[in-house]
C-alpha positions in Angstrom: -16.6 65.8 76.3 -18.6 68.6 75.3 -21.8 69.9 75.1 -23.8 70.9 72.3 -27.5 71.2 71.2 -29.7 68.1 71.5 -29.4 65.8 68.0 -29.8 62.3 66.8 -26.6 60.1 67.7 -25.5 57.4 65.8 -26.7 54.2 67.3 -24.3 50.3 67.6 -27.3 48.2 66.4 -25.3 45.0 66.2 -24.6 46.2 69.9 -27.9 46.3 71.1 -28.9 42.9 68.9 -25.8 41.1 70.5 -26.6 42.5 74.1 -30.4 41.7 73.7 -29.6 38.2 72.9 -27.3 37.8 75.8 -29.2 39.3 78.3 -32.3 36.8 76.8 -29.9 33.9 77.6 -29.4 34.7 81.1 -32.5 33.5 83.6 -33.3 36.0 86.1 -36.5 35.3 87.5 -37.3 37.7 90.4 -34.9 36.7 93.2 -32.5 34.7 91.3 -30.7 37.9 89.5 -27.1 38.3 90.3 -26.2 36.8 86.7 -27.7 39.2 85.0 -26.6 42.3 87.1 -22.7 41.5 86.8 -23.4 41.1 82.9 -24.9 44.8 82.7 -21.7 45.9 85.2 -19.0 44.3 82.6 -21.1 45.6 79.7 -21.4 49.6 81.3 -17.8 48.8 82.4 -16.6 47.9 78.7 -18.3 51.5 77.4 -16.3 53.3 80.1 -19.1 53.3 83.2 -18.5 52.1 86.7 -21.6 50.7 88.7 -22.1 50.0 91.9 -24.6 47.3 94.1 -26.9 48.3 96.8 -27.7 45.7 99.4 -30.5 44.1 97.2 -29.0 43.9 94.3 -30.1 47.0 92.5 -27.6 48.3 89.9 -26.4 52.2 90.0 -24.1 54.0 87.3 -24.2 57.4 85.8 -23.3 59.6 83.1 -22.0 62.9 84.4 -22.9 66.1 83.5 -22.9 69.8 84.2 -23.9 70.6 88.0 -25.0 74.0 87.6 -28.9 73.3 87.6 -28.5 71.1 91.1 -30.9 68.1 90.1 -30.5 65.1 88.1 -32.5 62.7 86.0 -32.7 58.7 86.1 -33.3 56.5 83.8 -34.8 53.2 85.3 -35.0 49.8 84.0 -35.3 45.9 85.3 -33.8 43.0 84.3 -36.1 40.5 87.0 -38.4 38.6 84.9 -41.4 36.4 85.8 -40.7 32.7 86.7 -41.4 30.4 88.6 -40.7 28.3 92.1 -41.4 25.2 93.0 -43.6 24.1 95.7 -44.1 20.9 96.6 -42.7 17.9 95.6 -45.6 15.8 93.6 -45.8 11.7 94.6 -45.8 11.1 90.9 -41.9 12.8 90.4 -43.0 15.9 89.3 -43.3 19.5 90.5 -46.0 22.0 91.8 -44.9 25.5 91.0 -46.2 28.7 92.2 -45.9 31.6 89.6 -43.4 35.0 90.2 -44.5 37.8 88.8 -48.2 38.0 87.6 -48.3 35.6 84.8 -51.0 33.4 83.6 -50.4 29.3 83.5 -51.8 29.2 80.3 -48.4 30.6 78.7 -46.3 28.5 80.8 -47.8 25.1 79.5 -45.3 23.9 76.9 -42.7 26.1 78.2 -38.7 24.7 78.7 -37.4 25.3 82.0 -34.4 25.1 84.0 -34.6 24.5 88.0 -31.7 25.9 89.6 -31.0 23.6 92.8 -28.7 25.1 95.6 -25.7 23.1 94.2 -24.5 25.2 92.0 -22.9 22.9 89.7 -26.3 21.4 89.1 -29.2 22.5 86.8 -32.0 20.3 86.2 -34.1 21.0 82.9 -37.9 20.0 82.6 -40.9 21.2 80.7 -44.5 22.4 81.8 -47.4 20.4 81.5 -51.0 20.6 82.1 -52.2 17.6 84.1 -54.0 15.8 81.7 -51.5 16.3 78.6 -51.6 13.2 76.9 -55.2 13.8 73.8 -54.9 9.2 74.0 -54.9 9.0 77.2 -57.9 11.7 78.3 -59.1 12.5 74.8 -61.7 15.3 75.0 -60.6 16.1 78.5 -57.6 17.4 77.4 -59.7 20.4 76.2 -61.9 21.0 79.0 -59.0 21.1 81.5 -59.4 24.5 83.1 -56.8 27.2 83.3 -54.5 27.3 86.6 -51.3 26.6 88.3 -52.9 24.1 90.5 -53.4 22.6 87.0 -49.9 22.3 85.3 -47.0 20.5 86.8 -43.2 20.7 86.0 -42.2 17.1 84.2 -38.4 16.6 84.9 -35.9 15.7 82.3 -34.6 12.7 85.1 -35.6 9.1 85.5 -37.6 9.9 88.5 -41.1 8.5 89.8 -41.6 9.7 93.2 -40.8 12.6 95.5 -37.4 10.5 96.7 -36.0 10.4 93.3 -36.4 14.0 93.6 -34.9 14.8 96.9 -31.4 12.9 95.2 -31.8 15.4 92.8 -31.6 18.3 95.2 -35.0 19.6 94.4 -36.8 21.1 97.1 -39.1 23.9 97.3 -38.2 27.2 97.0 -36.0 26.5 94.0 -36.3 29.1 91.5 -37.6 27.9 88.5 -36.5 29.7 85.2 -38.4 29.9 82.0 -36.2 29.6 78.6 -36.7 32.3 76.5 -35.8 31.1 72.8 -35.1 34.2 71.2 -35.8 34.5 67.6 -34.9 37.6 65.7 -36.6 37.4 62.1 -34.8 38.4 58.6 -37.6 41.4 58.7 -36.7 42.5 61.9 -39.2 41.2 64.3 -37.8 39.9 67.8 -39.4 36.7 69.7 -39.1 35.4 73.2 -40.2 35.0 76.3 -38.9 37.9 79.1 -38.8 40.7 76.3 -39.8 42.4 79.5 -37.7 43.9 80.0 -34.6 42.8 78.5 -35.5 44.7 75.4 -35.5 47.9 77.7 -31.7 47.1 79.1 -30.9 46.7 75.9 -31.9 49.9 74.5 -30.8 51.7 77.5 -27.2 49.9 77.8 -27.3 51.1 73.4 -28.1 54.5 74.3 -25.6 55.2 77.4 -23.1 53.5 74.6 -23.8 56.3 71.8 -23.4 59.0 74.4 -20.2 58.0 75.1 -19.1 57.0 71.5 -19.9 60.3 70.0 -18.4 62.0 73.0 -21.5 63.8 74.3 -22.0 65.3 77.7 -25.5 64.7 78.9 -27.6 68.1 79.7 -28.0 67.4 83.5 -26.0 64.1 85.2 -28.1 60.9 83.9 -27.9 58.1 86.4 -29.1 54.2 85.7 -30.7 52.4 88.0 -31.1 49.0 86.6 -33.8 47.4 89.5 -34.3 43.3 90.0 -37.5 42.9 91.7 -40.3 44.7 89.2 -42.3 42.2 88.4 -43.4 41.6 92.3 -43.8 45.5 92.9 -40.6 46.1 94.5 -39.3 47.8 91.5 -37.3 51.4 92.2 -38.5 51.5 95.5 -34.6 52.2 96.6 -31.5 53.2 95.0 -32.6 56.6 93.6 -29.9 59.5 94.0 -31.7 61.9 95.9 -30.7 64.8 93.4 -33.0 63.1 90.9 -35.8 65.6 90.0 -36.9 63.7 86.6 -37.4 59.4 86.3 -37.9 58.1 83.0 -38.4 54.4 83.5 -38.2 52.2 80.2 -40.4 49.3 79.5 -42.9 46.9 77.9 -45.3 48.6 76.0 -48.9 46.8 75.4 -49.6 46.1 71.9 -53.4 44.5 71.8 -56.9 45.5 70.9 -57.5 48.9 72.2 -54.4 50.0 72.6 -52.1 52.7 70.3 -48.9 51.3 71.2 -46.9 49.1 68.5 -44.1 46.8 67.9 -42.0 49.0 65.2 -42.7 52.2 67.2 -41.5 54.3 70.9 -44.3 54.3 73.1 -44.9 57.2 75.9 -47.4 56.0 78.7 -49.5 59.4 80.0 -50.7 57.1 82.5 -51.3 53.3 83.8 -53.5 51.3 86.5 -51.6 53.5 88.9 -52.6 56.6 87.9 -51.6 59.5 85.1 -47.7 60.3 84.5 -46.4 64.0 85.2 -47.9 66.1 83.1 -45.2 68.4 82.6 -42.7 65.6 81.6 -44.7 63.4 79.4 -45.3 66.4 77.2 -41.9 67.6 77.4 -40.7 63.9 75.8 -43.5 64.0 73.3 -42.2 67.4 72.2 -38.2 66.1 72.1 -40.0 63.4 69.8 -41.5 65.3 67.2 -38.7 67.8 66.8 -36.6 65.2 65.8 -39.0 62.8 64.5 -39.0 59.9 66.4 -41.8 57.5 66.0 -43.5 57.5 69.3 -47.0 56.9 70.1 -49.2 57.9 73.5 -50.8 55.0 75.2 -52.7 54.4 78.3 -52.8 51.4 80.0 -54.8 49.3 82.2 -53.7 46.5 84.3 -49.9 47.9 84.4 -47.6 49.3 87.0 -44.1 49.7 86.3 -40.5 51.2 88.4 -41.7 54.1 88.9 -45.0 53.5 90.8 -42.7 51.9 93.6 -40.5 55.0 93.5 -43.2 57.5 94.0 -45.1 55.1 96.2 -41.6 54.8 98.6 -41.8 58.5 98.4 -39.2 59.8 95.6 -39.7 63.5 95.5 -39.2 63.6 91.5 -41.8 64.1 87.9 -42.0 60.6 86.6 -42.6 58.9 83.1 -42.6 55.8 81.0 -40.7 55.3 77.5 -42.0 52.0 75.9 -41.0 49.6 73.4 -44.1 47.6 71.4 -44.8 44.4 72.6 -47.5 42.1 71.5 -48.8 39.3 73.7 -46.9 40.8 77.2 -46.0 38.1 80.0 -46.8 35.1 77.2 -45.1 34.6 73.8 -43.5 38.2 73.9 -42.6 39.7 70.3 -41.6 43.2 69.6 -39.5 44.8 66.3 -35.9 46.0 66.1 -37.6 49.3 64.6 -38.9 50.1 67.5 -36.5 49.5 69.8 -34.5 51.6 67.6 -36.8 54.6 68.2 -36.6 54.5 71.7 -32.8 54.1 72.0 -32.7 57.3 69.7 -35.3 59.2 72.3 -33.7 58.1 75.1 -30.1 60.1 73.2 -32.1 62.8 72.9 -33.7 63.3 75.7 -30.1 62.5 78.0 -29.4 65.5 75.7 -31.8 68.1 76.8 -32.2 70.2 80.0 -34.7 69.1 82.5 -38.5 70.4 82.2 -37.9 73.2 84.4 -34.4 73.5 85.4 -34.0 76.7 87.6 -36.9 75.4 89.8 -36.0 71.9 90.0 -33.0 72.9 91.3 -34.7 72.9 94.7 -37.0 70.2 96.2 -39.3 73.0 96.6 -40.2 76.6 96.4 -42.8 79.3 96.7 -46.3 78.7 94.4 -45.7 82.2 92.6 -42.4 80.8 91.2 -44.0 77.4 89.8 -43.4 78.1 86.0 -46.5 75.7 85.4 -48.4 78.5 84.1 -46.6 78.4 81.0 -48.3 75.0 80.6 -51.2 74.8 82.4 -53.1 78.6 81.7 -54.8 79.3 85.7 -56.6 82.2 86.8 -53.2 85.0 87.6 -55.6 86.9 89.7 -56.2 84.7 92.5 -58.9 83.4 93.9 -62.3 84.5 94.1 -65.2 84.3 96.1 -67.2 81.7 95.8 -67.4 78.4 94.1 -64.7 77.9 91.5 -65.9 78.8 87.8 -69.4 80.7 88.8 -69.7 83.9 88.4 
């Protein structure tokens, strides 16, 4: 491999439709994810990546690259998705399920599910249901039912009546409880399905790691992947992070809705989330890869949102951190996005694997003396020091 100035690649789109798909078809609900983590080891295997497993199931790989700058970059990414578990066994033969992952019951009525048992050979399939879901049996109640998990039940797909007919079943609580996704990709490119989030991401990511290696390109600083499984309850990259890693770029949903800039055929780049503001020094420097080369990216701030790398900085990774979007519209319900945009952000993700970190010669260190901070090229400060007396007043 070699080197060479930072440019568009050439990106498999069948790949990343095909992989999409696949990964769509695999339930992973937040503790049930070891499916879905040996698919994204064959598929980084196939391209020419090994991967390791860490002790809870987080995913590692990497793209090497020159070590003369001493720090690396991650890109970070979760295949968990929200679900469900059961728990408790109704008299009537159906189930009471608690949510995983912060989703609201008024998606999950109507939804297909399957309920994994702990035989292994068994899956039972049912559908969600609010309590009073027959308009000829409560007529007008029906729409005054209120909006809750307390208020839906699972109905199973089994002659069953009573909580025995589900114990011969296997069902108990604490079985996980898995959402299907019915994926949909339109002849105009629009993508539909539940747990977009963030299969979309892994998808892009899996798409750009792929051209890298297909065009025979060396990334600017070693690129590692740390593919997470526990997200959507807060865990996210909370372990697993090479400790070289001076930049995290995690990839995920982006919130198209009423007050928001983000959208479906477009990249997204959060400057900052209900956790606080992304660093300022990296979130400009991926705007500015974006323009040069222009990709279609839009900057969004969002409100009720956390992602991988709030549980990285908050388990005390020493890094700048960021968040590449995709478009999605109706998040944690009836997800859609559009191929366009996840094209975009596959293609910023090549170019930004492509480019040297924001400050190279400093982040080669985990720290150094405050004269030496190039942030002054950035951020314009006072080079005289302080003075006395309150800041700003003469």
């Amino acid at each position: 491999m070699t080197a060479r100035k930072p440019q568009p690649l050439k990106l498999d789109l069948d790949y990343l439709r095909q992989v999409l798909v696949e990964l769509l078809e695999i339930p992973s609900p937040s503790g049930r994810t070891d499916h879905i983590q040996q698919y994204v080891g064959e598929r980084l295997s196939a391209i020419g990546i090994s991967s390791t497993l860490t002790r809870r199931g987080a995913l590692s790989a990497c793209l090497p690259g020159p070590r003369s700058t001493g720090a690396d970059r991650a890109i970070v990414v979760h295949t968990d998705t929200i679900g469900g578990m059961v728990k408790r066994l109704k008299e009537n033969g159906r189930l009471e399920v608690n949510p995983i992952g912060t989703h609201s019951a008024r998606f999950a009525e109507g939804a297909h599910v399957r309920i994994f048992t702990d035989d292994l050979e068994r899956v039972v399939t049912g559908q969600v249901l609010p309590l009073k879901a027959s308009g000829h049996r409560y007529n007008e109640a029906v729409d005054l039912q209120g909006v809750g998990w307390e208020l839906v039940e699972v109905r199973v797909d089994e002659p069953v009546h009573d909580e025995a007919g589900l114990r011969a079943l296997g069902i108990d609580a604490g079985d996980f409880v898995a959402f299907l996704p019915n994926p949909t990709i339109t002849p105009n490119g629009y993508v539909k399905s539940r747990h977009l989030d963030d299969k979309a991401g892994v998808a892009a990511v899996l798409t750009a790691f792929k051209a890298m290696v297909d065009a025979g390109v060396t990334p600017a600083v070693t690129a590692h992947l740390l593919v997470t499984v526990t997200e959507e309850i807060g865990h996210g990259a909370s372990h697993g992070l090479d400790p070289d890693v001076a930049e995290i770029v995690s990839v995920d949903a982006a919130v198209v809705a009423p007050g928001q800039q983000s959208r479906e055929t477009a990249a997204t780049l959060a400057m900052g989330d209900g956790v606080g503001p992304f660093d300022y020094h990296l979130t400009r420097n991926l705007a500015s890869i974006a323009k040069e080369h222009g990709v279609d990216l839009v900057r969004d701030v969002f409100d009720y949102y956390r992602s991988d790398v709030a549980a990285a900085v908050e388990a005390g990774a020493h890094a700048r951190v960021a968040l590449l979007g995709f478009g999605v519209d109706a998040t944690h319900g009836h997800e859609r996005t559009h191929l366009d945009g996840l094209h975009q952000l596959t293609q910023l993700l090549c170019l930004y694997l492509q480019s040297p970190l924001v400050f190279p010669e400093w982040d080669a260190e985990p720290e150094g003396d405050l004269a030496d901070f190039p942030s002054l090229a950035v951020q314009p400060a006072n080079e005289d020091g302080p003075r006395e007396g309150p800041i700003g007043l003469d």
